[in-house]
C-alpha positions as CSV (number, residue, x, y, z in Angstrom):
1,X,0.0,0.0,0.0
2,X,1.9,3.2,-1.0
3,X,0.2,5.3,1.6
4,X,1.4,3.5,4.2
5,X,5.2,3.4,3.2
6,X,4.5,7.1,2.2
7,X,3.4,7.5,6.2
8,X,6.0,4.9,7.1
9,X,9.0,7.3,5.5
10,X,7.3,10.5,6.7
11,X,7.2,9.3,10.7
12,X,11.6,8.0,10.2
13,X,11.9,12.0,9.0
14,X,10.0,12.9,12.5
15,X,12.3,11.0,14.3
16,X,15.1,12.2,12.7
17,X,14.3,15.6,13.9
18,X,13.3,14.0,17.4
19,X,17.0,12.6,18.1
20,X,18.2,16.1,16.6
21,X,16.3,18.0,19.0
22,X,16.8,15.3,21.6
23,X,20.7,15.3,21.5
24,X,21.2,18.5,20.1
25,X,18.7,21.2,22.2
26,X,18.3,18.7,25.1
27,X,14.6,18.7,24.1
28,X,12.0,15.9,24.9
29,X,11.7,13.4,22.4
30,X,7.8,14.1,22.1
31,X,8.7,17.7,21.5
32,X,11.0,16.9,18.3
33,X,8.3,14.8,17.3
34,X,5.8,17.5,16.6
35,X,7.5,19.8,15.4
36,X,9.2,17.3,13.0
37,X,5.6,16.4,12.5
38,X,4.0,20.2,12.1
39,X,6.9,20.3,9.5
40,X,6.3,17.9,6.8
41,X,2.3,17.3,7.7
42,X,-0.1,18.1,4.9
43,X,-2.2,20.2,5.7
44,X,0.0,22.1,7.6
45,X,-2.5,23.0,10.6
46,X,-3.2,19.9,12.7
47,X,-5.4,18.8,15.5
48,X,-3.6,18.1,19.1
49,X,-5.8,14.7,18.7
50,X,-4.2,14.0,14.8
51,X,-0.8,15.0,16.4
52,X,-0.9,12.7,19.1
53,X,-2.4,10.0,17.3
54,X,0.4,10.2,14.6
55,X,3.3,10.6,16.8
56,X,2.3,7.9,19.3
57,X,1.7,10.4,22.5
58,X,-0.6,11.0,24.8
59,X,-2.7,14.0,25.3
60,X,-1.5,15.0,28.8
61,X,1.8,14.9,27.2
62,X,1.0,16.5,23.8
63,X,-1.1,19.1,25.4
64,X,2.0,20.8,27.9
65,X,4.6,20.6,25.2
66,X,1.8,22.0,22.8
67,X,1.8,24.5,25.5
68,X,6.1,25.1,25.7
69,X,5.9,25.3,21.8
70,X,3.5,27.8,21.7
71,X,5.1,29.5,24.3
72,X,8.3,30.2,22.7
73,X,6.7,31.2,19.4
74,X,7.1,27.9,17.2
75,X,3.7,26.5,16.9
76,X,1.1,28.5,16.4
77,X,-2.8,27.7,17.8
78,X,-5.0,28.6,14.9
79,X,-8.7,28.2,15.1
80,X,-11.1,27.5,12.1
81,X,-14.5,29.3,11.8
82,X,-17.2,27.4,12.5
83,X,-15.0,24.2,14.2
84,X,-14.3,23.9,17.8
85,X,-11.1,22.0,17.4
86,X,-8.0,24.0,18.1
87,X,-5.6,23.1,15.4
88,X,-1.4,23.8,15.4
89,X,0.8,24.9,12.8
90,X,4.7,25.7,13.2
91,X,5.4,29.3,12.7
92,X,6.4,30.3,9.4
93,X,9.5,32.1,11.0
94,X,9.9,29.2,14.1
95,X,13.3,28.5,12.7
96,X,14.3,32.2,12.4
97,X,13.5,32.3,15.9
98,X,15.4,29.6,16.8
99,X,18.2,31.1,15.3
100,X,18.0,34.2,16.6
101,X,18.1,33.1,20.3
102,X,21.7,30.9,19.5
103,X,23.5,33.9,18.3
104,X,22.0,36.0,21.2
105,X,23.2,33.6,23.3
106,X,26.6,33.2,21.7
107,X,26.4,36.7,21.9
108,X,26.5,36.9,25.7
109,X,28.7,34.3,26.0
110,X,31.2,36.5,23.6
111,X,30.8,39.3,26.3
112,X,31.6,36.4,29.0
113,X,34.8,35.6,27.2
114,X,35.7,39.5,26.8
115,X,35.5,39.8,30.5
116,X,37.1,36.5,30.9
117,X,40.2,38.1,29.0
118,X,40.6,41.3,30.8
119,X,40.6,38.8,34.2
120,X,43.4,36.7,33.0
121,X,45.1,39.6,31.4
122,X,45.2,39.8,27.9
123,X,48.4,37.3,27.5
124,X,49.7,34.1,28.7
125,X,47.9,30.4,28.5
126,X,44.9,31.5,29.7
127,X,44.0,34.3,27.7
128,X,45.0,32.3,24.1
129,X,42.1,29.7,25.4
130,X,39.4,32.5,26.2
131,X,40.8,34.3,23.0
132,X,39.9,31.2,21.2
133,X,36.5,31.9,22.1
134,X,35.9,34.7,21.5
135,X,37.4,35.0,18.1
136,X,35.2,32.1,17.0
137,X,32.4,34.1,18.6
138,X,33.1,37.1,17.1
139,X,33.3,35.9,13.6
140,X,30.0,33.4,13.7
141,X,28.6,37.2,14.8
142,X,30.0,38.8,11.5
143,X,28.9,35.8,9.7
144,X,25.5,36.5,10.7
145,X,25.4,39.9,10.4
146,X,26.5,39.4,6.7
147,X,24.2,36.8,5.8
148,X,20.9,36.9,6.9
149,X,18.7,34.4,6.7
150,X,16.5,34.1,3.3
151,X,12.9,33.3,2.6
């Protein structure tokens, strides 16, 4: 039945992203699984019950990391007129985001490692390892800064 190995190949993508998120953000697995799921679903907006039927989860479970999601502006609650059912759709600019708060965060740490240098000095062993740091810092900023990201 094609359907089935179309659905088959679809849920191995969502756990890709799931061990992505999992060893990469330190994320639940469920978490990676919707929005792995919110991003190759057709349609794109989605019940929490279709969710949590497809990915194998529970509704407690679905519902408060439907909540975190929302929260940090990647999914999106949508509602359709006429239909009581909330549906979810990942933000069109969730990855933006996501983005956005690394370098902001690499960004801080840059200013960690600034301070870090004028502490050990400026010269000697520990100052080339903070250095390190902050060079690679400071040019993943001016990378950035120079390429933005597309759409």
């Amino acid at each position: 039945m094609a359907g089935e190995h179309e659905r088959e190949r679809l849920l191995r993508w969502v756990e890709r992203v799931a061990a992505f998120c999992v060893e990469e953000w330190g994320l639940p697995p469920i978490t990676g699984r919707i929005l792995g799921w919110l991003m190759i679903c057709d349609p794109a907006e989605q019940s929490a019950g279709g969710i949590a039927e497809t990915i194998g989860a529970s509704r407690a479970s679905l519902t408060s990391n439907m909540r975190f999601l929302t929260a940090i502006g990647l999914v999106k609650k949508v509602r359709k007129p006429g239909d009581r059912t909330a549906y979810y759709r990942i933000e069109d600019d969730a990855w933006q985001k996501v983005i956005q708060r690394k370098l902001e965060s690499l960004s801080a740490f840059g200013e960690i490692a600034g301070e870090g240098l004028d502490l050990a000095g400026g010269e000697g062993h520990r100052a080339e390892r903070i250095q390190a740091a902050h060079d690679s810092l400071t040019w993943l900023q001016d990378l950035a800064a120079r390429h933005p990201p597309r759409r």
